[in-house]
Wavefront OBJ file of the C-alpha trace (Angstrom):
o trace
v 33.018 68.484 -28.956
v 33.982 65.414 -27.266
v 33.410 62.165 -29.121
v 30.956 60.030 -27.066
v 30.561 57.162 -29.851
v 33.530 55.149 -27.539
v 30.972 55.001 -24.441
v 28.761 52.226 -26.608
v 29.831 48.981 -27.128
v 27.666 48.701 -30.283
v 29.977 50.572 -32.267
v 32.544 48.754 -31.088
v 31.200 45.876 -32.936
v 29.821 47.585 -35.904
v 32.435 50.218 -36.533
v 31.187 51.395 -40.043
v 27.161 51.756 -38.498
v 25.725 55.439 -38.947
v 23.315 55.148 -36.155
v 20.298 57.696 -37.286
v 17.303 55.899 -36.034
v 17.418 56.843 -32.099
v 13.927 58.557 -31.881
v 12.605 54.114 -32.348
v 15.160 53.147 -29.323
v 18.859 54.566 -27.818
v 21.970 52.288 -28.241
v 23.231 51.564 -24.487
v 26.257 53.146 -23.299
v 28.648 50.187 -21.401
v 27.944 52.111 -17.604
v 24.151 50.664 -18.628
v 24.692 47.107 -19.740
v 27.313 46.425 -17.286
v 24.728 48.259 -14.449
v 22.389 45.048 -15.759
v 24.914 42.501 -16.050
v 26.111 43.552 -12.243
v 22.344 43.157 -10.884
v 21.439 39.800 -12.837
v 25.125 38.540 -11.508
v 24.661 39.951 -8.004
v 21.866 40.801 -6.713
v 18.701 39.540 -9.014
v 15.820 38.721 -6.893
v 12.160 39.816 -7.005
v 11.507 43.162 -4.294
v 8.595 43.091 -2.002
v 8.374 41.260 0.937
v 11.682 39.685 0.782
v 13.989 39.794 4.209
v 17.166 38.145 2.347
v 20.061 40.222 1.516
v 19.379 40.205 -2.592
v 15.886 40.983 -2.147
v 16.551 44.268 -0.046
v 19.349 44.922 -2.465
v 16.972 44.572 -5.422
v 13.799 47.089 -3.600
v 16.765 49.515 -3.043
v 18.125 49.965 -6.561
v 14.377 49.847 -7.709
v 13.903 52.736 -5.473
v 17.284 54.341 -5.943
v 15.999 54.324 -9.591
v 12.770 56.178 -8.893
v 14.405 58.816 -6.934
v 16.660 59.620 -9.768
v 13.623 59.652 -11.966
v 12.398 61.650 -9.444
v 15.226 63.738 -9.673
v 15.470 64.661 -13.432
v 11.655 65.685 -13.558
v 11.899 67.422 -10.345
v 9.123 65.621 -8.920
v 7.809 66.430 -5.497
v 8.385 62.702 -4.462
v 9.710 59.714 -5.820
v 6.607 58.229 -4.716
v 4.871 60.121 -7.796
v 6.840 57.796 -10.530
v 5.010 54.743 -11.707
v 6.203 51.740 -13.582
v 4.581 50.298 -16.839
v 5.764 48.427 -19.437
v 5.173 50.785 -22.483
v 3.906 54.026 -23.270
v 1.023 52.592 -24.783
v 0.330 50.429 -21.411
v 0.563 53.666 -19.349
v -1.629 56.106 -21.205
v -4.234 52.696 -21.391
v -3.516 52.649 -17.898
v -4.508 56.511 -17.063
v -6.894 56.476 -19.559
v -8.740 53.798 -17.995
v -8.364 55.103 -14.446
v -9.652 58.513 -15.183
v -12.607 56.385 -17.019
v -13.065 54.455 -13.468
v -12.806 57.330 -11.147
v -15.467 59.645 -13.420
v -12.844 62.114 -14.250
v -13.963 61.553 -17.978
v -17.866 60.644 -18.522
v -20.146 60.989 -21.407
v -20.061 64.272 -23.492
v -16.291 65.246 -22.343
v -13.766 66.396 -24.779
v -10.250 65.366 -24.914
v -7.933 67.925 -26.959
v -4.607 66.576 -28.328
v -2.273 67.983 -30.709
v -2.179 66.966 -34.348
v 1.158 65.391 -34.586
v 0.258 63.190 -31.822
v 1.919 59.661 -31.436
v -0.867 56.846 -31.595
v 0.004 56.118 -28.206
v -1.362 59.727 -27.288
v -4.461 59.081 -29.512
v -5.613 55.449 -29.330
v -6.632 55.266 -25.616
v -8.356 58.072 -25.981
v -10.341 56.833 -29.397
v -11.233 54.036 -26.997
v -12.912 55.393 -25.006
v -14.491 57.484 -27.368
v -16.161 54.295 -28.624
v -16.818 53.016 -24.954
v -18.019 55.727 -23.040
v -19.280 58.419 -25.912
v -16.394 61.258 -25.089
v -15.045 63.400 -27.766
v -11.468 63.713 -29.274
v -10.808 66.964 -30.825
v -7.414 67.827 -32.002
v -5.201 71.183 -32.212
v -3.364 72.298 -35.110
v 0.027 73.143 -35.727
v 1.381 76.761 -37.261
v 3.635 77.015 -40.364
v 6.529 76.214 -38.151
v 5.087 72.951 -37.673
v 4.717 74.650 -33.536
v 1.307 74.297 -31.721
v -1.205 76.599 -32.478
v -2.035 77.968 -29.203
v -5.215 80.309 -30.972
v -6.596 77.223 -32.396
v -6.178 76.003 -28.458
v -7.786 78.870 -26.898
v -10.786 78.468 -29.451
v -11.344 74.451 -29.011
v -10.632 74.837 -24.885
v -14.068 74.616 -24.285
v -16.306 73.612 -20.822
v -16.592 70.202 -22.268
v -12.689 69.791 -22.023
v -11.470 67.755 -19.127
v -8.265 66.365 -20.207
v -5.736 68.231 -22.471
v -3.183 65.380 -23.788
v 0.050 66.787 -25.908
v 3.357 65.760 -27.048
v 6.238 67.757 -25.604
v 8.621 67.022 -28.679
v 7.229 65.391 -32.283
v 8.555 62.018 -33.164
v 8.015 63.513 -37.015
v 9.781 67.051 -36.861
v 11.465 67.340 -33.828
v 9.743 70.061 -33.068
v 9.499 71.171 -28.847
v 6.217 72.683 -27.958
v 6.150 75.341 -25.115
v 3.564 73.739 -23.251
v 4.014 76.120 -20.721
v 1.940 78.153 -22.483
v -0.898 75.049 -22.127
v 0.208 74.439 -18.273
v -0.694 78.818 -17.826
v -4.040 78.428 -19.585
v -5.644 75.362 -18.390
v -8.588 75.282 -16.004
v -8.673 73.436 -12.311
v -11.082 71.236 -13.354
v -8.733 70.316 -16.334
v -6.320 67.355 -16.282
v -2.994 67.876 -18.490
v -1.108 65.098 -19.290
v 2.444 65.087 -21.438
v 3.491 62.536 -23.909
v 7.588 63.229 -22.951
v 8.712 60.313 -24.819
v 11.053 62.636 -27.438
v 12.070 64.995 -24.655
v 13.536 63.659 -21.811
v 16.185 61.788 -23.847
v 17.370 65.463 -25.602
v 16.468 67.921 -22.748
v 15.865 68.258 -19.210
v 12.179 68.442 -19.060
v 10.408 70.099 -15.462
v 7.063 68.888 -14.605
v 6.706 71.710 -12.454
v 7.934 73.882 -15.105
v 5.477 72.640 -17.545
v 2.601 72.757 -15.287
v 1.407 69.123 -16.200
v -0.675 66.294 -13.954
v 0.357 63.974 -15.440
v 3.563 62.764 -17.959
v 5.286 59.743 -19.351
v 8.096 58.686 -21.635
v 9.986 55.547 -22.176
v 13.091 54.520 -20.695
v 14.649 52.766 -24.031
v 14.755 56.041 -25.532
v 17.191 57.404 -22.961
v 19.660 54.819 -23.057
v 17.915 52.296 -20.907
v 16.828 48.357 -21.753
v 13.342 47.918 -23.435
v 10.454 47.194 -21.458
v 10.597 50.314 -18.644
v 8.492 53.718 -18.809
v 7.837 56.001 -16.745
v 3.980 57.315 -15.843
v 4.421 60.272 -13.541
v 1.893 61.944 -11.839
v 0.712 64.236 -9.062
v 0.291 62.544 -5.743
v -2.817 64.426 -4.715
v -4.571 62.994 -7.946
v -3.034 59.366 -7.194
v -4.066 59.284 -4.200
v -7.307 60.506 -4.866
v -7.688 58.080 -7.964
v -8.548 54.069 -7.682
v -6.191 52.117 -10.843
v -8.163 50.556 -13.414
v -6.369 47.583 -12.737
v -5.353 45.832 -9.986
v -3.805 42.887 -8.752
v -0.650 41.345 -6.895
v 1.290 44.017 -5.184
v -1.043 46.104 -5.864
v -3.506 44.960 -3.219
v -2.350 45.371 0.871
v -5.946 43.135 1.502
v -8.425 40.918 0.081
v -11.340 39.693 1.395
v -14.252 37.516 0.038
v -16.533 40.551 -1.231
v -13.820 42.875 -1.875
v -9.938 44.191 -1.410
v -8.134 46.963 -0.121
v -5.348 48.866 -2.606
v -1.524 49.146 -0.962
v -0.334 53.346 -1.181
v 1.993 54.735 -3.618
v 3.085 54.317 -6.054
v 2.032 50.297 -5.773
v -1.170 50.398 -6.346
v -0.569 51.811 -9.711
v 1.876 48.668 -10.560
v 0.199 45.274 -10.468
v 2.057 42.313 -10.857
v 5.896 42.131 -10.691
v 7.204 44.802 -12.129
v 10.818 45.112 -14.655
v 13.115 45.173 -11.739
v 15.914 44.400 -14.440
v 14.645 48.249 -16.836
v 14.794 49.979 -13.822
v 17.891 49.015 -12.886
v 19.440 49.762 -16.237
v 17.215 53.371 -15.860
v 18.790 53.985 -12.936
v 22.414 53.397 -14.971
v 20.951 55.341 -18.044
v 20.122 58.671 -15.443
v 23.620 57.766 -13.694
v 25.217 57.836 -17.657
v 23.934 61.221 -18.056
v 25.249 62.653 -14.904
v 28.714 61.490 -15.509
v 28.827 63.365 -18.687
v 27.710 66.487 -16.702
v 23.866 66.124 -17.366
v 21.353 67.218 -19.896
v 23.192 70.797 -20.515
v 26.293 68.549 -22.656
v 23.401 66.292 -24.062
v 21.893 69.931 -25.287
v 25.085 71.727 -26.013
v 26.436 68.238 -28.511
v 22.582 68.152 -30.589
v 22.861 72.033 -30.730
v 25.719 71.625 -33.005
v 24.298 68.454 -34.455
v 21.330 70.470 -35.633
v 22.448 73.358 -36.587
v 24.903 71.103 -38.973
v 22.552 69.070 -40.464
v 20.353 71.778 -41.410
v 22.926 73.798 -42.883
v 23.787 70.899 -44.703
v 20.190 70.169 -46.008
v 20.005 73.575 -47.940
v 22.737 72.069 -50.374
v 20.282 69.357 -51.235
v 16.700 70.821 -53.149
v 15.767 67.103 -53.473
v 15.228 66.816 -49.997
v 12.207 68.381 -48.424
v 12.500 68.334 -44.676
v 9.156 68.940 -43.050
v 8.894 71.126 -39.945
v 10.927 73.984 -38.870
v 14.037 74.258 -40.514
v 14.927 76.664 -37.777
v 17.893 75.786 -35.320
v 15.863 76.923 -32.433
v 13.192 75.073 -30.683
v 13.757 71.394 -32.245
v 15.914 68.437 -31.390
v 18.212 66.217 -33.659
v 15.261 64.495 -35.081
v 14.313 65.176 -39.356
v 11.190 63.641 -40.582
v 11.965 64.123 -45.023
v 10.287 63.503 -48.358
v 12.654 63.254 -51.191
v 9.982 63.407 -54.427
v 9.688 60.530 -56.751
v 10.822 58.094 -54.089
v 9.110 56.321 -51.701
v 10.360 56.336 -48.183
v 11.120 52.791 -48.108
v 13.601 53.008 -51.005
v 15.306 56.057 -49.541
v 15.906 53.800 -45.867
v 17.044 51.107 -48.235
v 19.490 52.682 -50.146
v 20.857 54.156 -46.805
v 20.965 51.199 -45.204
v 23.009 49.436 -47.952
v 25.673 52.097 -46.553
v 24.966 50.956 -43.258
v 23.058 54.179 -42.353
v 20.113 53.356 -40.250
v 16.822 55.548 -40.171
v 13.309 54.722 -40.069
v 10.391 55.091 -42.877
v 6.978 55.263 -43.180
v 4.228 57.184 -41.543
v 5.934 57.369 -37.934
v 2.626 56.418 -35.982
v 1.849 59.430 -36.888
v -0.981 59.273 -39.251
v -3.317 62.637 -38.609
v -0.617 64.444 -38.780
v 0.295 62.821 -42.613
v -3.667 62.444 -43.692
v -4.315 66.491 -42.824
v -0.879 67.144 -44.353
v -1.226 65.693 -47.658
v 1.757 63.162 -47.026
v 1.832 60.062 -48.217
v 5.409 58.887 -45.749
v 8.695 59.822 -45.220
v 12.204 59.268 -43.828
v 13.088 60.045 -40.786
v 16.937 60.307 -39.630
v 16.950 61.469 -35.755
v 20.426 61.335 -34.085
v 21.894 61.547 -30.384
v 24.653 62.359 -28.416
v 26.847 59.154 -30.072
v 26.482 60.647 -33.350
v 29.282 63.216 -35.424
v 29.666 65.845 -38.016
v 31.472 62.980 -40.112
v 28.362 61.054 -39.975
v 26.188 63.740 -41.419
v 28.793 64.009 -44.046
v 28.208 60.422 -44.985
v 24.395 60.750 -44.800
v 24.057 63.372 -47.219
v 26.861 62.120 -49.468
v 24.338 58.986 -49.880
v 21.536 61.589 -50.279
v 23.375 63.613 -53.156
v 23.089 60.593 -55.475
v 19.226 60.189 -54.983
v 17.802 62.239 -57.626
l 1 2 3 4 5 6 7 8 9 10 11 12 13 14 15 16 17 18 19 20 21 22 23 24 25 26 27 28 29 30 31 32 33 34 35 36 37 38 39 40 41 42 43 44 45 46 47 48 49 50 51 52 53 54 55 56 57 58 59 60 61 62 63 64 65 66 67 68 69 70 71 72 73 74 75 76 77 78 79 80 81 82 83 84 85 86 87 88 89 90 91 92 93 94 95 96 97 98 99 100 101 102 103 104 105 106 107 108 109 110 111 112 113 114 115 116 117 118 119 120 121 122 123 124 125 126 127 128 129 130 131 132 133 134 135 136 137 138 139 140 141 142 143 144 145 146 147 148 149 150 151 152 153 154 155 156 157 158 159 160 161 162 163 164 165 166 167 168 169 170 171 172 173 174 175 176 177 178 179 180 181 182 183 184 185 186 187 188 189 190 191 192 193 194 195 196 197 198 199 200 201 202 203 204 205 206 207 208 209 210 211 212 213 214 215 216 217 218 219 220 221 222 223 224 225 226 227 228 229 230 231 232 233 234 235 236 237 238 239 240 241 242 243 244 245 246 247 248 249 250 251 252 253 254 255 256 257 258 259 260 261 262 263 264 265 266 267 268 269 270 271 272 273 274 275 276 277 278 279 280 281 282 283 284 285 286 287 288 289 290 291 292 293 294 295 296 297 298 299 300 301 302 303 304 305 306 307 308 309 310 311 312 313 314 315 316 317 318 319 320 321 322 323 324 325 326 327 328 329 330 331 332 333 334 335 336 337 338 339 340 341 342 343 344 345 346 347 348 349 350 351 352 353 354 355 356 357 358 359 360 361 362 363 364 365 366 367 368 369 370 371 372 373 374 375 376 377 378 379 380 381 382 383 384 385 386 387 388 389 390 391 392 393 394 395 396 397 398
């Protein structure tokens, strides 16, 4: 298994760093920052409108970038990929625009999963409050996997929008929403947090089945600030955006305006010409390492390493699956008699970085019975050697 640690300059600089905290942001391989160094050097200008050479340079990495996007969720059209500046932005942002358009009124039912990020639940409690809908949520199995009976018995008339996680930010656990994409009605719209899948796995919107889908770009080796809201160009055409303004707009008039065509009507203002440059580089990254089937292949082994590990270590509870199968390198764990905190302290004072605390993840801890927990998630930078050190640290917390 090739080594991929050299390709980031971080560890250049921090040589003893145990990087285990990649499910809260990717470190950037060098093809990525100098991609954004090149464009701020070169070619920086804003895209739109502008007939100088740096402009039209600018607009044509900002579309190269959507086309690769495009590419990795085989979209029908790079036309389908919108813009935002956060995950939480673009579910606010469909959220909103269903709300607008009367795809969700008074008396609907939104069904998410359980182990739902907030981002996946707060929009929707919104408009709970605003508009009266209702927010049910499906269960998980033993396995920590989506409980497709408990599915079939809340996927009722008054559902209109069906709103899951592809992979849990807690377990690392990959629900076969295929099965959801099979079973859902036409007058049903599915949408699919991907923010935990598209940096382990190649994901397939067709695949899946979904209308809509997002995940962030900082995740997958790009710079902060870029996501990705993709949907279905019938239903974005169809749909008005709950917000509009700047490029946005192709007319306005004294009683009114006119919205531009996709995919700029669902971007107002100037968009992060800079994060999709560096997504662009990210996508480019993963190509030159022969795409998502070596990303796969390297947290196969990663997994199936760490878990074998964990069974040496009693004091460590990891909750989820502790099944190699159907789970990426991410390990949400509750050692008893510590709090989580203390654990990501005492790791950290070996330079071992991992997250605590509830994850944004609080349903899924409140029906659980959890209080927190410590979450070590790796990627394709990370080694055997490191897990070595990780649980060496872990054998002397008892």
């Amino acid at each position: 298994m090739k080594n991929f640690r050299a390709d980031f300059p971080i560890f250049s600089h921090n040589q003893d760093l145990v990087f285990f905290d990649s499910t809260a942001t990717s470190q950037k391989p060098k093809m990525v920052i100098d991609g954004i160094s090149n464009f701020l050097s070169q070619d920086y200008s804003n895209i739109h409108r502008g007939m100088y050479d740096i402009a039209q340079n600018s607009e044509k990495l900002y579309k190269q970038s959507k086309e690769i996007t495009a590419k990795v969720l085989n979209a029908n059209s790079w036309k389908e990929v919108i813009y935002t500046f956060n995950s939480t932005y673009a579910l606010n942002l469909l959220a909103q625009t269903l709300r607008k358009n009367n795809k969700l009124q008074k008396g609907d039912t939104v069904l998410v999963s359980i182990v739902e990020h907030h981002a996946n639940v707060v929009p929707w409690l919104i408009l709970k409050e605003e508009i009266w809908i209702h927010v049910e949520y499906i269960d998980v199995d033993e396995n920590y996997n989506l409980d497709i009976k408990d599915f079939e018995k809340k996927y009722n008339e008054s559902v209109k929008v069906i709103s899951c996680t592809h992979v849990s930010n807690v377990t690392g656990q990959v629900f076969d929403l295929t099965e959801i994409g099979k079973r859902k009605r036409e007058d049903t719209i599915f949408v699919v947090d991907a923010s935990q899948s598209v940096p382990h796995m190649k994901v397939d919107v067709q695949e899946i089945g979904c209308d809509f889908l997002f995940f962030t770009g900082h995740k997958v080796f790009a710079n902060s600030g870029i996501w990705v809201l993709w949907g279905r160009e019938p239903l974005l055409l169809e749909m008005e955006c709950a917000f509009s303004w700047g490029g946005a707009i192709s007319e306005v008039c004294l009683d009114g305006y006119k919205s531009c065509g996709l995919p700029d009507k669902y971007e107002p203002g100037t968009p992060n010409i800079t994060g999709a440059v560096s997504l662009l580089k990210a996508f480019e990254y993963i190509e030159s390492i022969w795409g998502y089937e070596t990303i796969e292949k390297v947290e196969e082994e990663l997994v199936e390493y760490f878990l074998e590990k964990a069974k040496g270590y009693p004091q460590m509870k990891i909750i989820g699956s502790t099944e190699v199968k159907n789970r990426v390198s991410v390990f949400g764990f509750i050692i008893e008699w510590y709090h989580s905190h203390d654990v990501a302290e005492i790791l950290a004072e070996e330079n071992i970085a991992v997250r605590s605390g509830k994850h944004c993840a609080h349903p899924l801890f409140k029906t659980r019975g959890f209080g927190h927990s410590v979450r070590a998630s790796l990627y394709i930078y990370n080694t055997k050697e490191e897990v070595d050190k990780f649980f060496e640290i872990i054998g002397k917390i008892k």
